[in-house]
PDB file of N, CA, C and O in Angstrom:
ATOM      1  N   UNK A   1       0.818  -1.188   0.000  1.00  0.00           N
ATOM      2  CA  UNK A   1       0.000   0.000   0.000  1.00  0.00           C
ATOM      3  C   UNK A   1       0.865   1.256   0.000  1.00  0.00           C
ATOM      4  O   UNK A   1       0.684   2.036  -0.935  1.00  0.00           O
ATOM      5  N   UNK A   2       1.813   1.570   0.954  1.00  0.00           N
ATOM      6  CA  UNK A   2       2.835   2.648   1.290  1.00  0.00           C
ATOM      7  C   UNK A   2       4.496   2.461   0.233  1.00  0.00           C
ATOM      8  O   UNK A   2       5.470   3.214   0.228  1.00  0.00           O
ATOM      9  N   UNK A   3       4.274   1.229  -0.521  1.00  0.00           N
ATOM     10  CA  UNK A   3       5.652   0.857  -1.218  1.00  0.00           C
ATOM     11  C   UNK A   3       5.506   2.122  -2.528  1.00  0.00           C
ATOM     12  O   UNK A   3       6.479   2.786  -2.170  1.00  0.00           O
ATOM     13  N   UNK A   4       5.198   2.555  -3.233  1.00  0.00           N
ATOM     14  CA  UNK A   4       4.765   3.623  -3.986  1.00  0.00           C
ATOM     15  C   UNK A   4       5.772   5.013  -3.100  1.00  0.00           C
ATOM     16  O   UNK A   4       6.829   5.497  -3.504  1.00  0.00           O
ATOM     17  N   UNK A   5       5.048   5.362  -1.894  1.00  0.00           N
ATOM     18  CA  UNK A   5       4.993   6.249  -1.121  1.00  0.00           C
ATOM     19  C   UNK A   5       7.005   6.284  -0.939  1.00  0.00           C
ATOM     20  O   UNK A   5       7.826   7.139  -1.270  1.00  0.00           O
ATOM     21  N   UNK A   6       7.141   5.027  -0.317  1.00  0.00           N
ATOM     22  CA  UNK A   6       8.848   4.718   0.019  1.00  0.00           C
ATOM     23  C   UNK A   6       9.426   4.681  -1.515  1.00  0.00           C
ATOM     24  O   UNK A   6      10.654   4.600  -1.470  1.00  0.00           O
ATOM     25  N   UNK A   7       9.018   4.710  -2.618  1.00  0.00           N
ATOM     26  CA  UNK A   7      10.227   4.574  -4.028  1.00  0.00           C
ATOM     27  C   UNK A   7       9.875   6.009  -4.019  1.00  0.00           C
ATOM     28  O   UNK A   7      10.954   6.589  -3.897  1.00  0.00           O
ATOM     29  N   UNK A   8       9.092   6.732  -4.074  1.00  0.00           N
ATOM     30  CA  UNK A   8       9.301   8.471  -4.277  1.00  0.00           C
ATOM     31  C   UNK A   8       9.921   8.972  -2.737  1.00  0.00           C
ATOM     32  O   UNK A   8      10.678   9.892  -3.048  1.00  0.00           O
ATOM     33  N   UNK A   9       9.966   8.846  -1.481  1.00  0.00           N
ATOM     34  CA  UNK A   9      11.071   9.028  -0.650  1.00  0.00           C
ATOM     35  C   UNK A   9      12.408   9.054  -0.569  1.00  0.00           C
ATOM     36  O   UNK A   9      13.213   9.978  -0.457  1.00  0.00           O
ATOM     37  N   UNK A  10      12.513   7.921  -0.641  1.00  0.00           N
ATOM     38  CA  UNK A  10      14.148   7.271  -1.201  1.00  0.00           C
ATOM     39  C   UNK A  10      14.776   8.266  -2.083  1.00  0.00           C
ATOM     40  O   UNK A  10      15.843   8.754  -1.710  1.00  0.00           O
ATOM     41  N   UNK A  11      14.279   8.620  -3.165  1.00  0.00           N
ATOM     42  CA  UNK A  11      14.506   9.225  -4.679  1.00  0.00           C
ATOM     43  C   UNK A  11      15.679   8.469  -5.120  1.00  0.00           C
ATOM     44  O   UNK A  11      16.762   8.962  -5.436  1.00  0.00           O
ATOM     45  N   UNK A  12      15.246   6.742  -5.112  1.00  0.00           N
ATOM     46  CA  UNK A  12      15.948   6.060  -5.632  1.00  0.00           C
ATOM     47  C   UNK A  12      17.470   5.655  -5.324  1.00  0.00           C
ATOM     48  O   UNK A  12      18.281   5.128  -6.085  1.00  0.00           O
ATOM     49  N   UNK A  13      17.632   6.079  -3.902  1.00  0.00           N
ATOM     50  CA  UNK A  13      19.566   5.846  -3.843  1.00  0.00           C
ATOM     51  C   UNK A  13      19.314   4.622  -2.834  1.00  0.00           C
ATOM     52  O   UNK A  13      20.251   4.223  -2.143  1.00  0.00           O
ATOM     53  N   UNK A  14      18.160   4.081  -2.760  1.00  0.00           N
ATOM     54  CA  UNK A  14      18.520   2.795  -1.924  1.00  0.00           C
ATOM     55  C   UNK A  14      17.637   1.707  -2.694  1.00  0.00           C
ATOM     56  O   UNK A  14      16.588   1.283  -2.208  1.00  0.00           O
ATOM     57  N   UNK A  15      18.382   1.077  -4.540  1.00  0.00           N
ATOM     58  CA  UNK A  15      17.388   0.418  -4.720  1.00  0.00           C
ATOM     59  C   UNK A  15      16.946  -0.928  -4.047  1.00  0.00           C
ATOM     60  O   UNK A  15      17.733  -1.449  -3.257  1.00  0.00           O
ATOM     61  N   UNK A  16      15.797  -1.498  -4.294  1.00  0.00           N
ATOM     62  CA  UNK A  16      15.367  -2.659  -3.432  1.00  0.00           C
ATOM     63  C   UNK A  16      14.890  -3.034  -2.541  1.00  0.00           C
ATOM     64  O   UNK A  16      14.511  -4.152  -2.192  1.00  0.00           O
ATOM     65  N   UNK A  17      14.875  -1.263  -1.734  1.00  0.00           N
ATOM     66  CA  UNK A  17      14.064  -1.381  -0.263  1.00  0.00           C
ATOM     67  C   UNK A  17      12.252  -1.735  -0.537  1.00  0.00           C
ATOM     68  O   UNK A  17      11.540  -1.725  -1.541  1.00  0.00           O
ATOM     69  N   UNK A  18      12.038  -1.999   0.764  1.00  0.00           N
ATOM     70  CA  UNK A  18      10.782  -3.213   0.474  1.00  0.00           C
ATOM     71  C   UNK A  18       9.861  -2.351   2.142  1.00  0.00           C
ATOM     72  O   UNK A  18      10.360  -2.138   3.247  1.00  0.00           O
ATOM     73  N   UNK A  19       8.811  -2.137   1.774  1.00  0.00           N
ATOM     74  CA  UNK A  19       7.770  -1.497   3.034  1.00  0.00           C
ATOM     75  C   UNK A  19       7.616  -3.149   3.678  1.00  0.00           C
ATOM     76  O   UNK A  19       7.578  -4.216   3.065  1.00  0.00           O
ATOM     77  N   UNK A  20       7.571  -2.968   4.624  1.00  0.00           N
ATOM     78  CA  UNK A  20       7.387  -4.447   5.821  1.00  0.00           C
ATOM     79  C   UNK A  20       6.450  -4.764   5.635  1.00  0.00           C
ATOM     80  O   UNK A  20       5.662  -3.989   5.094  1.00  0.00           O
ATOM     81  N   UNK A  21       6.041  -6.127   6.008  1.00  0.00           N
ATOM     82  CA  UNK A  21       4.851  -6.594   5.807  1.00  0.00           C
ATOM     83  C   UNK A  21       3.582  -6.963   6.476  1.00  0.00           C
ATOM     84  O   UNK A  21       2.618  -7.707   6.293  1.00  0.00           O
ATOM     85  N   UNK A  22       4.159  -5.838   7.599  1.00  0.00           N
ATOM     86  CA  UNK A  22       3.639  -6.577   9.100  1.00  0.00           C
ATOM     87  C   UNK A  22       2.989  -4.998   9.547  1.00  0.00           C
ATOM     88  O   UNK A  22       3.039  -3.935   8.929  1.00  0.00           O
ATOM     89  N   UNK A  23       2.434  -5.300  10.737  1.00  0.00           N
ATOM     90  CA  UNK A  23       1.212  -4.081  11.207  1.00  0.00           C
ATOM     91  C   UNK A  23       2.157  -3.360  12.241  1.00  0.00           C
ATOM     92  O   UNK A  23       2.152  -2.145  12.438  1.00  0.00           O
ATOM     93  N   UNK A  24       3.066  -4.382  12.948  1.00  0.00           N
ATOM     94  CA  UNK A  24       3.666  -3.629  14.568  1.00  0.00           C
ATOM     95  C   UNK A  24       4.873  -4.320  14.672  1.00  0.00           C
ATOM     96  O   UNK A  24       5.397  -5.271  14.093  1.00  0.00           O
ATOM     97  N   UNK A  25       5.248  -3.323  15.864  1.00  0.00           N
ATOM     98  CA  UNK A  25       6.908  -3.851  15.809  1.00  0.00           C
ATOM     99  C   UNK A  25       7.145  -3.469  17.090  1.00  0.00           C
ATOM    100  O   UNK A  25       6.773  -2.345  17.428  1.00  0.00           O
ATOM    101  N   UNK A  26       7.682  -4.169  17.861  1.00  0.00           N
ATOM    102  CA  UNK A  26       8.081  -4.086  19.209  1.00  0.00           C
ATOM    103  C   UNK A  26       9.813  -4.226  19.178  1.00  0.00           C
ATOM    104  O   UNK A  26      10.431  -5.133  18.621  1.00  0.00           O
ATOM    105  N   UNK A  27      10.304  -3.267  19.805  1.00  0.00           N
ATOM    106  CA  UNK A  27      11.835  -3.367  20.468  1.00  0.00           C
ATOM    107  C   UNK A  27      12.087  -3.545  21.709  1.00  0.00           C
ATOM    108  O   UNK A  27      11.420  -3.020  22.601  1.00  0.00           O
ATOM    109  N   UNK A  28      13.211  -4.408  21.932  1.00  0.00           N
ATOM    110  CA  UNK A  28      13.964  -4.778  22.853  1.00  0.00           C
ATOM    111  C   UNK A  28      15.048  -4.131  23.140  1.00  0.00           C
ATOM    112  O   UNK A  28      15.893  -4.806  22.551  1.00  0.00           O
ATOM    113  N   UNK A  29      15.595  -3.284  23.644  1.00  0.00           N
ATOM    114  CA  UNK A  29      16.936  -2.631  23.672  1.00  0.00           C
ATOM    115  C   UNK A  29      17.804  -3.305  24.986  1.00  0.00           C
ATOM    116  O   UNK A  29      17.290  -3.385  26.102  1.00  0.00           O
ATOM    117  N   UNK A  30      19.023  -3.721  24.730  1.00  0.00           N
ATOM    118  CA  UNK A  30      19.520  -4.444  25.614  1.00  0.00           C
ATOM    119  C   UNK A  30      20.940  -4.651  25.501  1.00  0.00           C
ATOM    120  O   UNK A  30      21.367  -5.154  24.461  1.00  0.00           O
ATOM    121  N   UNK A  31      22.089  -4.191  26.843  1.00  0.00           N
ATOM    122  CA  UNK A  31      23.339  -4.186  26.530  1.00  0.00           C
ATOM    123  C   UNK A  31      23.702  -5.677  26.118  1.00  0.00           C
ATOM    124  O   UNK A  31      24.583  -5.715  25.259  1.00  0.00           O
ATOM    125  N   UNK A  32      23.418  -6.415  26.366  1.00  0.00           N
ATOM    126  CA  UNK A  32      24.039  -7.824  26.162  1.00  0.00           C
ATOM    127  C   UNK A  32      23.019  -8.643  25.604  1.00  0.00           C
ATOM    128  O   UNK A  32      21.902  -8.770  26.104  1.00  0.00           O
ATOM    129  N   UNK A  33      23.553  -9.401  24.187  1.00  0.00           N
ATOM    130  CA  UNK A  33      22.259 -10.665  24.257  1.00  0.00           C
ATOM    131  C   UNK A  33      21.977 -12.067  25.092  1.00  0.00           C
ATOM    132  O   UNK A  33      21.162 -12.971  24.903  1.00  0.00           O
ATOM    133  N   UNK A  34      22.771 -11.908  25.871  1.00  0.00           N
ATOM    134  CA  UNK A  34      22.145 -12.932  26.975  1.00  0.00           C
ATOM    135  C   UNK A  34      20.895 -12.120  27.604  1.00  0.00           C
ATOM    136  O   UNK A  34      20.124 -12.508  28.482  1.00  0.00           O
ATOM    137  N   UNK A  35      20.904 -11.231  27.105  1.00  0.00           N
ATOM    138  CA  UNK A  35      19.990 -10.568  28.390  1.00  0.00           C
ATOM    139  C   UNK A  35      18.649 -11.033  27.158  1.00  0.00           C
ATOM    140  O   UNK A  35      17.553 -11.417  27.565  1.00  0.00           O
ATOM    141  N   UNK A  36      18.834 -10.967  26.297  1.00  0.00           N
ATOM    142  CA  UNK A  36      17.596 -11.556  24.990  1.00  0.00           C
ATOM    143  C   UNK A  36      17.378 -12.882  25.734  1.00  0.00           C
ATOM    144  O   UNK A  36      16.320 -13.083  26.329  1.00  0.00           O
ATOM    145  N   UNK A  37      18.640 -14.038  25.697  1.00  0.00           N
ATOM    146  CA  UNK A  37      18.438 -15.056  25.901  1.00  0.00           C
ATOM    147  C   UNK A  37      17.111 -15.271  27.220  1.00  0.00           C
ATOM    148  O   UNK A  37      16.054 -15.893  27.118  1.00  0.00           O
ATOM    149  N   UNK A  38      17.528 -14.688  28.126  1.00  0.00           N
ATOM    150  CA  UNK A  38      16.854 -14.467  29.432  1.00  0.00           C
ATOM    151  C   UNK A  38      15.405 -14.565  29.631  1.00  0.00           C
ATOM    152  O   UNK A  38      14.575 -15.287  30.182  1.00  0.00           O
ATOM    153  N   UNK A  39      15.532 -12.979  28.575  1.00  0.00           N
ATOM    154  CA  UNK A  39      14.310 -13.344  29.049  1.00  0.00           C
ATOM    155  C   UNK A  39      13.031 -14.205  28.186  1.00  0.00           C
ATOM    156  O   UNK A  39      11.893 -14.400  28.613  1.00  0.00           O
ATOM    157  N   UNK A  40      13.537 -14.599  26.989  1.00  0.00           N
ATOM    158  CA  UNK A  40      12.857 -15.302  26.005  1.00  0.00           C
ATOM    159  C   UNK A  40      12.525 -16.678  26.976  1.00  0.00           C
ATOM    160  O   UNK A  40      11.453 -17.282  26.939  1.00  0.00           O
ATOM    161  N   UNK A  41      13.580 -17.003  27.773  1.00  0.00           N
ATOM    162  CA  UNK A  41      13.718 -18.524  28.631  1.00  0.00           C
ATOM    163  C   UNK A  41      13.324 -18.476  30.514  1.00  0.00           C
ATOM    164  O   UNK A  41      13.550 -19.199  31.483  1.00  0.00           O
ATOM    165  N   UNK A  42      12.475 -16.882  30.189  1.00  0.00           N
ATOM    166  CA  UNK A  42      11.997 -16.344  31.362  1.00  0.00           C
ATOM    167  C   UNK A  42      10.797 -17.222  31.551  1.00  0.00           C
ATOM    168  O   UNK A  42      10.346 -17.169  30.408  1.00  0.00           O
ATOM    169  N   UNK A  43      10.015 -17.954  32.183  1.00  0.00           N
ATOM    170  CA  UNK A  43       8.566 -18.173  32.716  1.00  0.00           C
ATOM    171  C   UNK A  43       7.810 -17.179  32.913  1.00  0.00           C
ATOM    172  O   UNK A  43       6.668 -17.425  33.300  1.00  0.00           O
ATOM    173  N   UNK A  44       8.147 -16.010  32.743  1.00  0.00           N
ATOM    174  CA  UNK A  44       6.885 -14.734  32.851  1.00  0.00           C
ATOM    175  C   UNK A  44       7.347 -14.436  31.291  1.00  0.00           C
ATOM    176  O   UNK A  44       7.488 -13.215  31.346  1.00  0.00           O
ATOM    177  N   UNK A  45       7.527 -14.648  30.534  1.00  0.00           N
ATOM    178  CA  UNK A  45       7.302 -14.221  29.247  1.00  0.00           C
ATOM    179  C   UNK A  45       6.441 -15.331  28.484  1.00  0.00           C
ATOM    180  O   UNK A  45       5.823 -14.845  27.537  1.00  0.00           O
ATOM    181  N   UNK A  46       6.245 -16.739  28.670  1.00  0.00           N
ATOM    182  CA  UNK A  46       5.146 -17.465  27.942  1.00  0.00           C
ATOM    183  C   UNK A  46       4.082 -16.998  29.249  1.00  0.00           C
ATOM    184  O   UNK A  46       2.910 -17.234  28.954  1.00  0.00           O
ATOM    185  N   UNK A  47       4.200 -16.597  30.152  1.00  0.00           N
ATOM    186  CA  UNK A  47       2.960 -16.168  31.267  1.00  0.00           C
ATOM    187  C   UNK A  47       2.288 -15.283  30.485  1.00  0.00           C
ATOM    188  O   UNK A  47       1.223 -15.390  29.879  1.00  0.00           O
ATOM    189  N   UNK A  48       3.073 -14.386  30.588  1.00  0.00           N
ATOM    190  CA  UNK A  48       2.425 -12.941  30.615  1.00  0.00           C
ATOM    191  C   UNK A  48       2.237 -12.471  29.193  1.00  0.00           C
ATOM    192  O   UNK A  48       1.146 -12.290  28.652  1.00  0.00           O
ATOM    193  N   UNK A  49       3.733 -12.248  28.509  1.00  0.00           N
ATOM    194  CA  UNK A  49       4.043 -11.530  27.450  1.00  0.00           C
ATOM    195  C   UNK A  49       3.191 -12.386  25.752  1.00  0.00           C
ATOM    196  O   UNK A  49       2.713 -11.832  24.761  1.00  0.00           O
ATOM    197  N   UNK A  50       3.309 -13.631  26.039  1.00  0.00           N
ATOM    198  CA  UNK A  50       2.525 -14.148  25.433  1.00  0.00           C
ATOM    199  C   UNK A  50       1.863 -14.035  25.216  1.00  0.00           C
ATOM    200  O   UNK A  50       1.522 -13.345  24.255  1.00  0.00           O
ATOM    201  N   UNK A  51       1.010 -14.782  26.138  1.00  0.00           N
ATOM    202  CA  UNK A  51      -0.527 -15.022  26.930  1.00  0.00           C
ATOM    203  C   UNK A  51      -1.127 -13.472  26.332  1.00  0.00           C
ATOM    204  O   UNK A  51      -2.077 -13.369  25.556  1.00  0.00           O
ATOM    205  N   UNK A  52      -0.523 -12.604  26.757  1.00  0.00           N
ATOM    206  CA  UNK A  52      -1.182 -11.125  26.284  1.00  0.00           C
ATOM    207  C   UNK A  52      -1.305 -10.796  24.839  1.00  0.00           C
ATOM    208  O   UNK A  52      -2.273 -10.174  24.402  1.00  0.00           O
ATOM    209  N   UNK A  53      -0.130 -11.295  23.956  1.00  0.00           N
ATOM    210  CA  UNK A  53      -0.472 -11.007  22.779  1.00  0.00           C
ATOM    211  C   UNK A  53      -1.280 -11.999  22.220  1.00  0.00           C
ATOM    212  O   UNK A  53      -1.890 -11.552  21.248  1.00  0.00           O
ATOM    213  N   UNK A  54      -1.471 -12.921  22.406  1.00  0.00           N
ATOM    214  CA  UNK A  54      -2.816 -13.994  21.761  1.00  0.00           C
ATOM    215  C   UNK A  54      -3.895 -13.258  21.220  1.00  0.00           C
ATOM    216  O   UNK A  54      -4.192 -12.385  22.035  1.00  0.00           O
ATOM    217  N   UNK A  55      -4.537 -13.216  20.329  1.00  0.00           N
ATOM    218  CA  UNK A  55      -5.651 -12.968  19.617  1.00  0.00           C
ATOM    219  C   UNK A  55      -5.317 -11.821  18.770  1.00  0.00           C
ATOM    220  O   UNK A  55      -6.106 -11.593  17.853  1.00  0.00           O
ATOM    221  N   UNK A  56      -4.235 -11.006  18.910  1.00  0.00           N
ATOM    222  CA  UNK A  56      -4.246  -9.627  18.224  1.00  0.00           C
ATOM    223  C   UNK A  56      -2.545  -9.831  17.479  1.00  0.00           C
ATOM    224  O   UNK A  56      -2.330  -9.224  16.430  1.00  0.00           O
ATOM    225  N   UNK A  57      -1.524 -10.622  18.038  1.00  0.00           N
ATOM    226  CA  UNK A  57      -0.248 -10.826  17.467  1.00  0.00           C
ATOM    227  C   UNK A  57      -0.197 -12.438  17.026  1.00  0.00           C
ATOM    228  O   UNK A  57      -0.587 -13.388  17.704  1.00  0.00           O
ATOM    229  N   UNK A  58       0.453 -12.468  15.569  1.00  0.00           N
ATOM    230  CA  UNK A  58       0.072 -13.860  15.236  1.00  0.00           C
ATOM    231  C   UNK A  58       1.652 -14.256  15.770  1.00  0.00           C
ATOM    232  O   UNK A  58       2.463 -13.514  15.217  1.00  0.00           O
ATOM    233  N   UNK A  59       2.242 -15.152  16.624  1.00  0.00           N
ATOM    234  CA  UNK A  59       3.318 -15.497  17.070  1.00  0.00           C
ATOM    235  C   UNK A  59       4.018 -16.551  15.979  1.00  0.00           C
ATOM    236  O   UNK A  59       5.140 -17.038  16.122  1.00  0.00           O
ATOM    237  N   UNK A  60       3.021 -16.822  14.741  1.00  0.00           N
ATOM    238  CA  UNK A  60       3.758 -17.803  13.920  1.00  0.00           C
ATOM    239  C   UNK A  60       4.581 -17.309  12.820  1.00  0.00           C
ATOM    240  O   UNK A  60       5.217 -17.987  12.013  1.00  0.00           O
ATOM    241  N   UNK A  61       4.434 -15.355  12.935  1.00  0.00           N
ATOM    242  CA  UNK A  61       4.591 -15.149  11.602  1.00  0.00           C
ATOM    243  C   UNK A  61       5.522 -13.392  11.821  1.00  0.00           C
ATOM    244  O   UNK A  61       5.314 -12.243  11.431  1.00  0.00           O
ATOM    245  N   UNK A  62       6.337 -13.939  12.473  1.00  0.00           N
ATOM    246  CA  UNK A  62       7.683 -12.607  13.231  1.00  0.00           C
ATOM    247  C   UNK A  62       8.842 -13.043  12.328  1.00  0.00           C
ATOM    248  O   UNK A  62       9.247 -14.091  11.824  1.00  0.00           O
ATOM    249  N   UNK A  63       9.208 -11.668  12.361  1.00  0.00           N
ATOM    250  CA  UNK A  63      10.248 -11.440  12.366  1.00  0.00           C
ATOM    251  C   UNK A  63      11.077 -10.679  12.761  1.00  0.00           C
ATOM    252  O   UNK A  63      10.670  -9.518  12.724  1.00  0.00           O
ATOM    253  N   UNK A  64      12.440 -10.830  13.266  1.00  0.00           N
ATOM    254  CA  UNK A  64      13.323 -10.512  14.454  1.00  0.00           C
ATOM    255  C   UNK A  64      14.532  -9.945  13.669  1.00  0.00           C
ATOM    256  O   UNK A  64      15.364 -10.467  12.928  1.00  0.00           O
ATOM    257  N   UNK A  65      14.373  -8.994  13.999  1.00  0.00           N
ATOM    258  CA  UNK A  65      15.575  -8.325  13.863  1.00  0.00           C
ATOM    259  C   UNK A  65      16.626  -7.875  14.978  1.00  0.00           C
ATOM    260  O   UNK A  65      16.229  -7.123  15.868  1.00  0.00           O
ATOM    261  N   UNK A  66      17.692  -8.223  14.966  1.00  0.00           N
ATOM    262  CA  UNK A  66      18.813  -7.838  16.234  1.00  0.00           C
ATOM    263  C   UNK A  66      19.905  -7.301  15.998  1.00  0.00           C
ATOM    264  O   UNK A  66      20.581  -7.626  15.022  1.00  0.00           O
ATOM    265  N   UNK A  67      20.271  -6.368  16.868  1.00  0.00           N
ATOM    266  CA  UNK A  67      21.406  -5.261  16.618  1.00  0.00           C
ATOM    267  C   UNK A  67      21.668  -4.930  18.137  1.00  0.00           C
ATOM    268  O   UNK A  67      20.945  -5.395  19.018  1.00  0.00           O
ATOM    269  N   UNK A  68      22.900  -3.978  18.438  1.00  0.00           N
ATOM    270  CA  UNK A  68      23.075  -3.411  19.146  1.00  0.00           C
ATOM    271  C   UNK A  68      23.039  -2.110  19.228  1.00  0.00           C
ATOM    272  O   UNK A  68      23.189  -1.596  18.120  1.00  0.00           O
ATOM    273  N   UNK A  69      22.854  -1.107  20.369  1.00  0.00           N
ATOM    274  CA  UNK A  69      23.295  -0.040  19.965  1.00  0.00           C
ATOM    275  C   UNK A  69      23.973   0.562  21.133  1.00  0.00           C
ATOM    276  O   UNK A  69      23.487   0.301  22.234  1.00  0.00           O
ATOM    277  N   UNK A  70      25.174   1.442  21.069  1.00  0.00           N
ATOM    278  CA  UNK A  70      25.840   2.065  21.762  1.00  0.00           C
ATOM    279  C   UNK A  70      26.289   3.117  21.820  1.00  0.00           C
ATOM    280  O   UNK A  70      27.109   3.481  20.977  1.00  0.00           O
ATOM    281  N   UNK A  71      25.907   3.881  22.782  1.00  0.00           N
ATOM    282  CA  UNK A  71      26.032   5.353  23.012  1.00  0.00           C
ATOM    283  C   UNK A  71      27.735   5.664  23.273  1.00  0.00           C
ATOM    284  O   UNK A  71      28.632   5.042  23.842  1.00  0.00           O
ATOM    285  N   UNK A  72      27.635   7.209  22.398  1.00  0.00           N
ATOM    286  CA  UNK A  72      28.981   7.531  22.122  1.00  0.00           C
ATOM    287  C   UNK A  72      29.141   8.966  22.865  1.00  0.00           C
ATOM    288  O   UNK A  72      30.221   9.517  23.078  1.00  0.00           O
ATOM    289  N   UNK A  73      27.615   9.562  23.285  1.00  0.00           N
ATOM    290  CA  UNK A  73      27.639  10.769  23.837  1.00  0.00           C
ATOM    291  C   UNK A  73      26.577  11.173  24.610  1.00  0.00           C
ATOM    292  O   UNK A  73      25.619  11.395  23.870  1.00  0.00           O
ATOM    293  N   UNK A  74      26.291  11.386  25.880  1.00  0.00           N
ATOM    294  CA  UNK A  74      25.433  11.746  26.863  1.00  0.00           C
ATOM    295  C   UNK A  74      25.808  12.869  27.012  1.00  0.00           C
ATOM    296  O   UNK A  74      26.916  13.397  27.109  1.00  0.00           O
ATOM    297  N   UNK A  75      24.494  13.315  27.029  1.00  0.00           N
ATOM    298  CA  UNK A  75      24.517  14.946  27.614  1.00  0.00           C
ATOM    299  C   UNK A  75      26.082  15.786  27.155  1.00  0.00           C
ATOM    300  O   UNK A  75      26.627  16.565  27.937  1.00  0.00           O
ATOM    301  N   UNK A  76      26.431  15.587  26.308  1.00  0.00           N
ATOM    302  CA  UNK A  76      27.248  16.345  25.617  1.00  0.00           C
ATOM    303  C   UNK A  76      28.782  15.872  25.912  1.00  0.00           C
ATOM    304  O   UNK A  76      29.675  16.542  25.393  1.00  0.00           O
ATOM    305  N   UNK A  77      28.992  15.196  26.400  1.00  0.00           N
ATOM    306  CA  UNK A  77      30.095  14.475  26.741  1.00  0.00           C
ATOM    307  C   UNK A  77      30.418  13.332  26.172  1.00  0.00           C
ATOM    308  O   UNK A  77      29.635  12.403  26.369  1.00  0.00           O
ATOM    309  N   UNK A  78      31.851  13.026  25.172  1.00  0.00           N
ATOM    310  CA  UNK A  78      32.009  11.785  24.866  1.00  0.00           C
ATOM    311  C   UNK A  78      32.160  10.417  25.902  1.00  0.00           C
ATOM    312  O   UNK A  78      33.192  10.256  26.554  1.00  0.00           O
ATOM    313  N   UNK A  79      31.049   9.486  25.972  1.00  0.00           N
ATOM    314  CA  UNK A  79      31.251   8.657  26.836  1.00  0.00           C
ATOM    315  C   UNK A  79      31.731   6.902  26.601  1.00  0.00           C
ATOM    316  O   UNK A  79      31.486   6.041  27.446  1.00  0.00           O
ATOM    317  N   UNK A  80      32.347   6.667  25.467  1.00  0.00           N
ATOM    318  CA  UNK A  80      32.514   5.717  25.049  1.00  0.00           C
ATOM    319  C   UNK A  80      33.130   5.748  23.437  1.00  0.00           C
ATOM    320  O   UNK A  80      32.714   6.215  22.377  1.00  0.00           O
ATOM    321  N   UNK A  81      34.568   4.851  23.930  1.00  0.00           N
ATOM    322  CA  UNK A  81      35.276   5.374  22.335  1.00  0.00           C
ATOM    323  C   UNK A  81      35.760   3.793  21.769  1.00  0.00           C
ATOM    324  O   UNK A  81      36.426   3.751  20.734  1.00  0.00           O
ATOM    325  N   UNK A  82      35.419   2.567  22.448  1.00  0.00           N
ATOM    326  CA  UNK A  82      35.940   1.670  21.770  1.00  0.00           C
ATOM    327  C   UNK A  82      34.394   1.020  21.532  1.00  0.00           C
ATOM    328  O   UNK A  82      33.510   1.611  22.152  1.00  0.00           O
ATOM    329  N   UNK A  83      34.011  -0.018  20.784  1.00  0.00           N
ATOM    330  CA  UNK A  83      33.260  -0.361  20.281  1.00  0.00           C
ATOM    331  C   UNK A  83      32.962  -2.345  20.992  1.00  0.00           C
ATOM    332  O   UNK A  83      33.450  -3.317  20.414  1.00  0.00           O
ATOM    333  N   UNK A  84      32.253  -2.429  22.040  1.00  0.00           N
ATOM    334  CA  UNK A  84      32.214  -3.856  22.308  1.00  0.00           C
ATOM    335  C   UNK A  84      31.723  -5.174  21.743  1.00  0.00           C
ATOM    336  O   UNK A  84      30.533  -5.450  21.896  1.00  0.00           O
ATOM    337  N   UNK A  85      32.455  -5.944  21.158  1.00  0.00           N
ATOM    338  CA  UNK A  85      32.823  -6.758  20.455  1.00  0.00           C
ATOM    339  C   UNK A  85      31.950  -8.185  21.061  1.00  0.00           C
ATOM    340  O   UNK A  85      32.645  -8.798  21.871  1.00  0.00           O
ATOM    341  N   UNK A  86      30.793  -8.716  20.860  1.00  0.00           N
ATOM    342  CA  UNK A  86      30.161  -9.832  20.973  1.00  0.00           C
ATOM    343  C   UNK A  86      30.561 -11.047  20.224  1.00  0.00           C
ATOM    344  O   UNK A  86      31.126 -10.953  19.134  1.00  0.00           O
ATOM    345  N   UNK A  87      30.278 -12.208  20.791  1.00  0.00           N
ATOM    346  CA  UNK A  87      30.307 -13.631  20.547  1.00  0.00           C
ATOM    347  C   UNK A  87      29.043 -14.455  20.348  1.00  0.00           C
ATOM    348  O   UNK A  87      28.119 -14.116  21.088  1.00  0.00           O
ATOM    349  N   UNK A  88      28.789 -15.487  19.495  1.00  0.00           N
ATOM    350  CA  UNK A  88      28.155 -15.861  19.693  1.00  0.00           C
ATOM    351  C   UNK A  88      27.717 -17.242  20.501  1.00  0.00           C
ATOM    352  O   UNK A  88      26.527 -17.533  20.627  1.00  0.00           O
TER     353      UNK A  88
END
């Protein structure tokens, strides 16, 4: 519906981009991915977090995107100059 809308945005310097296909999008922001691991293997997340999206989020049909992100400047101050390096 909006893919029209994104090829006249762009003005073409990113060919191939694609409008999502999905209604909503929830983020996780989190220094470490164990901390993903966690809480995915939490018992209050098939409790709660689940359980809550039933009827309105289809859980068969996500997709996950993961990144980090790290701050380089608070309140005007450089606070971080090397870049931390994950494993999997």
């Amino acid at each position: 519906m909006f893919q029209a809308d994104l090829d006249q945005l762009k003005g073409g310097c990113a060919e191939g981009w694609t409008m999502a296909p999905y209604d909503a999008v929830v983020n996780y922001y989190v220094s470490d991915p164990q901390k993903v691991r966690n809480m995915l293997n939490d018992p209050d997340w098939n409790d709660k977090v689940v359980a809550f999206e039933e009827g309105w989020n289809d859980q068969k049909r996500v997709d996950v995107q993961i990144g980090t992100q790290t701050a380089y400047i608070e309140d005007g101050k450089i606070v971080n100059t090397v870049t931390k390096e994950y494993t999997s």
